[in-house]
N, C-alpha and C positions, 0 to 999 in steps of 0.2 A: 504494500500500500504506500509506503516514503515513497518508492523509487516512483513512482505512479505519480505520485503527486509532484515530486520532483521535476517529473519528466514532462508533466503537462500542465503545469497549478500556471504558467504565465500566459502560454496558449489558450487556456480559457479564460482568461480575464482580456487578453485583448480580443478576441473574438467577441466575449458580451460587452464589452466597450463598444467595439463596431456595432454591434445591434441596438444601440439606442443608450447602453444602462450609464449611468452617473459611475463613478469612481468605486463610490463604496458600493451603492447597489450591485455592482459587477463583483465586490471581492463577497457581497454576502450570497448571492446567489452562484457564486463557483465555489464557494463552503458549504453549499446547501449540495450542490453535484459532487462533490466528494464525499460528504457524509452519506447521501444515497448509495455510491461507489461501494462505501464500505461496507452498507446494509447488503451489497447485491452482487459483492464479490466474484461467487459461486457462480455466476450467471454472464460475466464479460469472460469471453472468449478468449484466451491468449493471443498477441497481439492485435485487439483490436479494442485496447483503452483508450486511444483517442476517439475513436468511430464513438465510445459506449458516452465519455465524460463530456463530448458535444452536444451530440443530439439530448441527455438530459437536461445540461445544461441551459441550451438555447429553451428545450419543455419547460425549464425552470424560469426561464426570461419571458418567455411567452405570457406566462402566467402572472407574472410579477409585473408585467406591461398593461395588462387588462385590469389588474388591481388599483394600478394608479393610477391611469387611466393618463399617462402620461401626454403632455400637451409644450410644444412650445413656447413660451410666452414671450417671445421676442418679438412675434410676429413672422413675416413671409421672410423667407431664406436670402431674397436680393439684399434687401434694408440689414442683413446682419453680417455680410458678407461686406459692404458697404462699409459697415463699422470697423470690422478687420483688415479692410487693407488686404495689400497680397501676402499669400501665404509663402508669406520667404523664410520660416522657422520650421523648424519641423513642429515646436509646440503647433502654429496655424496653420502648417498644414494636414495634422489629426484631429483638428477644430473645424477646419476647414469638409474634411471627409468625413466627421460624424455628421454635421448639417446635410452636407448630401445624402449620406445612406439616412436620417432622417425622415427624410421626403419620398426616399423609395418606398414599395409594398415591402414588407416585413417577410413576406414567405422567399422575395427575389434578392433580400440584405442576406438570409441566412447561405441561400450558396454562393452567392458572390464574395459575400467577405469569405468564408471557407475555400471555395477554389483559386479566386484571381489573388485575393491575400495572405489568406494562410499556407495556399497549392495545395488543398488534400487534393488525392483522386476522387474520381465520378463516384466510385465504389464505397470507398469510405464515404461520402457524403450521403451516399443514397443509405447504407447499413446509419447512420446517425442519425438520417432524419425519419427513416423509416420509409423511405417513398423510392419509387421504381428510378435505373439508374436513366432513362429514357426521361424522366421527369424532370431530375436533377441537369442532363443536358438542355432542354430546355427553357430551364428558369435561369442556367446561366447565362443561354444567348438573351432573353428578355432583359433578364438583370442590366447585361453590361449593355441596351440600345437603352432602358432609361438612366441609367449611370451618363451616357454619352448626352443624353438629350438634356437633362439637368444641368452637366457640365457647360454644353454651348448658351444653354442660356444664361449660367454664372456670366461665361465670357462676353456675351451681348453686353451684360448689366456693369461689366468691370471696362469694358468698351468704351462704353458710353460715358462713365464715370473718368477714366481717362480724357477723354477729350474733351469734356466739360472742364478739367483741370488746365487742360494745353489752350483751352481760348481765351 
C-alpha cells in the first residue's frame, strides 16, 4: 500500500486538480481514493493501480462536484483571462488551463487531462472509467476540438485586448 501510494499519491492530485477541484478538495478527495484502495485491496489487479486509484478517484470528484454544486464566481472565462494577462509563468499557465478544462463537459476533462496530460493509454483509461475503449477514443477527439475551440476564442479575446493596448 506505501509503494502505491508513493507511486501514484501526486498523479492523483494533479489529475483532480485538472478536473475542476480547489487544492485541498483535491488532497481530500485523493485521501478518500486511497482509503477506499485500502478497503478494496483484494480487488485491484496487479499492475493496474493506477487504472483502479483514477477512475475512483475522478467517482470520488464527481461526486464531490455535485455536492457543491461548484460555480464560478468570477464570471465568463474572457473577463478572467483579461485579468491575468498572459500566461508567461507556469503558476498562469495551470490557472490558465484549469479555466479552460472548467468550461469543458466534465465527462471530455476526464480523458483528456488522462491521455493528452497525464499519457495513460486508451486501455487504462477505459479499465478507470469503466467505459468501452471505443468511447474513451472518442471523447478524446471531442475533448481536444473543444479544448481547440475554447483556446481560439481565449486568443480572439487576448487579440483584441492587445490591440486595444497598441492604439
Amino acid at each position: 500500500l506505501r509503494a502505491m501510494f508513493d507511486a501514484h499519491h501526486n498523479l492523483v492530485w494533479r489529475t483532480l486538480r485538472r478536473f475542476g477541484l480547489d487544492p485541498e478538495a483535491a488532497a481530500d478527495v485523493g485521501q478518500q481514493a486511497f482509503l477506499v484502495a485500502v478497503e478494496r485491496v483484494a480487488d485491484i489487479w496487479p499492475g493496474s493501480e493506477r487504472a483502479f486509484l483514477i477512475g475512483t478517484a475522478l467517482r470520488l470528484a464527481r461526486s464531490a462536484r455535485r455536492t457543491a454544486q461548484r460555480l464560478d464566481p468570477q464570471g465568463q472565462l474572457d473577463e478572467r483571462v483579461l485579468e491575468t494577462g498572459h500566461a508567461e509563468s507556469r503558476a498562469e499557465t495551470l490557472e490558465l488551463l484549469d479555466q479552460i478544462l472548467s468550461k469543458m463537459d466534465p465527462s471530455l476533462v476526464e480523458v483528456f487531462v488522462l491521455f493528452d496530460v497525464e499519457e495513460f493509454s486508451t486501455a487504462e483509461i477505459a479499465r478507470a472509467l469503466d467505459i468501452p475503449s471505443g468511447t474513451v477514443a472518442s471523447r478524446v477527439r471531442r475533448a481536444r476540438e473543444e479544448f481547440r475551440a475554447i483556446t481560439d476564442r481565449l486568443e480572439r479575446v487576448l487579440d483584441r485586448k492587445s490591440t486595444r493596448l497598441n492604439s
